[in-house]
N, C-alpha and C positions, 0 to 999 in steps of 0.2 A: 625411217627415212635416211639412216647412216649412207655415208656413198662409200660404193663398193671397193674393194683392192684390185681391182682387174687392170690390166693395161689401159690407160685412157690418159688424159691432157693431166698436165700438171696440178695441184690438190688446191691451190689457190683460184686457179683458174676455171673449175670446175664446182668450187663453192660461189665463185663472182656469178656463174648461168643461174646457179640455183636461186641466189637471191634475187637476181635481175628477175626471174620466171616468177618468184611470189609476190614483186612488185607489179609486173605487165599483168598480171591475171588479177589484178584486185584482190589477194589473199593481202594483202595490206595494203589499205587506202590510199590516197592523196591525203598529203599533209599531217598523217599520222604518224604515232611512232611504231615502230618495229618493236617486235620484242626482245628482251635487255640480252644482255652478250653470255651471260652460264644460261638460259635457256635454249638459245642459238648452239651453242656449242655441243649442249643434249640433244637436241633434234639431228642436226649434221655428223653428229661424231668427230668434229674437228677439232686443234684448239684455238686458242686464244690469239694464237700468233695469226695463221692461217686465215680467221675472221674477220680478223682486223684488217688483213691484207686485202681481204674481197671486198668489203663494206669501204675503204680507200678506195678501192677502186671507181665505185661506183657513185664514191661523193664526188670524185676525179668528174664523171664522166655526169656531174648535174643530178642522176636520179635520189641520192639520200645527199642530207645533209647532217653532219654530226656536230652537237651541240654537247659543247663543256658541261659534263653536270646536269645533265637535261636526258641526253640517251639521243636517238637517231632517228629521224625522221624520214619521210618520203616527199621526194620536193617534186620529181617528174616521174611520170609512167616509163621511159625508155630515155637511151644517154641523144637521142637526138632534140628529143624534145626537152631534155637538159640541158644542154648545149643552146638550142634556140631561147630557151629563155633569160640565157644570160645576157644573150647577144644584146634582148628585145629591150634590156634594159640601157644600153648606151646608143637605142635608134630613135626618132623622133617620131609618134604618131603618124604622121607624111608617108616617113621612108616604109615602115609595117603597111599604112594602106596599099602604098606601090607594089610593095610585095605580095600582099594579097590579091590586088589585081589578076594578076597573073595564075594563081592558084586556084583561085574562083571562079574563070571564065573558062579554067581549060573543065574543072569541077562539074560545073554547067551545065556545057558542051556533052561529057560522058554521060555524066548522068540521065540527059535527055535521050539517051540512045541506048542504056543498059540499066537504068531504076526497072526496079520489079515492083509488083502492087502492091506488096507490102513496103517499100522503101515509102512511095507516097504517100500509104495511108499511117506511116509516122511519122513521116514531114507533114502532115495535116495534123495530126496531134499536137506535135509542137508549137504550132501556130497558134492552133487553138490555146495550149497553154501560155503562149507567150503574151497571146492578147488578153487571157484572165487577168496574167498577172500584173501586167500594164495598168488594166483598168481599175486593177486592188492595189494600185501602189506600194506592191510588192518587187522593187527593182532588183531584187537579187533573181528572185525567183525569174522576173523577164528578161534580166542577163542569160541567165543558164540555159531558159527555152532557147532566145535567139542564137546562144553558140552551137546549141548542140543540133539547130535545123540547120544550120552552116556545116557541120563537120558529118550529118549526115547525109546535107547532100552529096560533100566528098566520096563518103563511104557509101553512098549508092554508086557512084560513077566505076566502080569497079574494078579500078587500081588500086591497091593498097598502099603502093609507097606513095602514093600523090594525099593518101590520106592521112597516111603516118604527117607527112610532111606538114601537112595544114589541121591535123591534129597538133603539133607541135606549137600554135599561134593559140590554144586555146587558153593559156593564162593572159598572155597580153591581151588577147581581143576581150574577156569576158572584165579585165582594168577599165579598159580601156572605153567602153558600153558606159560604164556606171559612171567613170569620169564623165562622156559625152550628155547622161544622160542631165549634171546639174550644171549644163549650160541653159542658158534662158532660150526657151523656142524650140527649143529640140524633139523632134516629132519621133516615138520611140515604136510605133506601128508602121514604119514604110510598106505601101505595096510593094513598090518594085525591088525586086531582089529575093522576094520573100512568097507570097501570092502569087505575083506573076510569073516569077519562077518555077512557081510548084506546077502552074496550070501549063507551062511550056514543059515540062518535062512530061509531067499525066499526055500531052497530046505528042510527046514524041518529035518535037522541036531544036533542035543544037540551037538554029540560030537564032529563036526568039530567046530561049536560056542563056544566050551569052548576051543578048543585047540587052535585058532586064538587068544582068549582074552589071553593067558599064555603066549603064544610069544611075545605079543606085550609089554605087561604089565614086563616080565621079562627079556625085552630090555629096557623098560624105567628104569628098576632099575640096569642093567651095565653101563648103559649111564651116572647115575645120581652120579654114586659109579666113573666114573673116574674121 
């Protein structure tokens, strides 16, 4: 895996892609560590200076975080959704809904016009699992369902940067769940948004898919406001 001597981009800059690509492809996890800096150094054929300088880079831009005495970890998939989760940290619940708003209903919208039938019948899975987990008081587990049929509706709707982008909300939102969920009364199986939305998209619907996302979405923001 040494990178080559041929003309190409500067030797820092081209170990920064390399690591970026073993983070984005899940060759190291979320929230894991990397492996330590003379193993990196053999793998890449770089040294130590060079290393340092990419793996900066990339704590710069949110995706590792490096820990005195501990080694380097992986805090986001891509520098955007590194970036966004710094942000999500100085916004208030509120402001995140608002913004999901807007990412959800255009989300929706695509979806219900370009889901293939495999998108659906894994947004039916996840529902499925989400409501096992619900009902087994499994709340990490019904976190996870419920982001990941949110981020896949995204990712059926057929834009990728719309999905990058509202992949980006997936640490805050799956907080932000388990926060919500030990409020007293908090209903953790909604239809709407979820159900209803699957069956507006299955039947090929924009406008019932975005009118499901509004109800749900602007019950979660009276619920949150009492």
């Amino acid at each position: 895996m040494s990178l080559s001597p041929s003309v190409r981009q500067p030797l820092a800059a081209e170990v920064t892609a390399k690591l970026r690509e073993m983070v984005h492809s899940g060759e190291w996890p979320l929230d894991q560590r990397i492996p330590p800096e003379p193993e990196l150094m053999a793998t890449l054929g770089v040294s130590r200076g060079t290393l340092r300088e990419a793996v900066k880079a990339l704590a710069h831009g949110g995706m590792l975080e490096v820990r005195r005495g501990d080694g380097t970890y992986v805090r986001a998939t891509s520098e955007m959704s590194g970036a966004a989760r710094r942000m999500y940290q100085d916004h208030t619940e509120q402001h995140i809904l608002e913004v999901r708003l807007g990412l959800d209903t255009q989300a929706a919208r695509l979806a219900a016009r370009n889901a293939s039938d495999d998108d659906a019948t894994a947004l039916r899975a996840l529902l499925t699992a989400r409501d096992r987990a619900w009902n087994n008081g499994n709340f990490e587990a019904w976190a996870d369902a419920d982001w990941r049929f949110h981020e896949g509706v995204a990712r059926a709707s057929g834009n990728p940067l719309l999905h990058e982008l509202y992949a980006s909300f997936g640490t805050a939102f799956h907080q932000d769940l388990l926060k919500q969920q030990r409020r007293p009364g908090f209903n953790g199986l909604p239809r709407d948004g979820h159900e209803t939305l699957l069956a507006a998209i299955e039947q090929r619907d924009p406008d019932a898919a975005v009118a499901t996302v509004n109800r749900n979405l602007n019950s979660c923001a009276e619920w949150l406001a009492e």
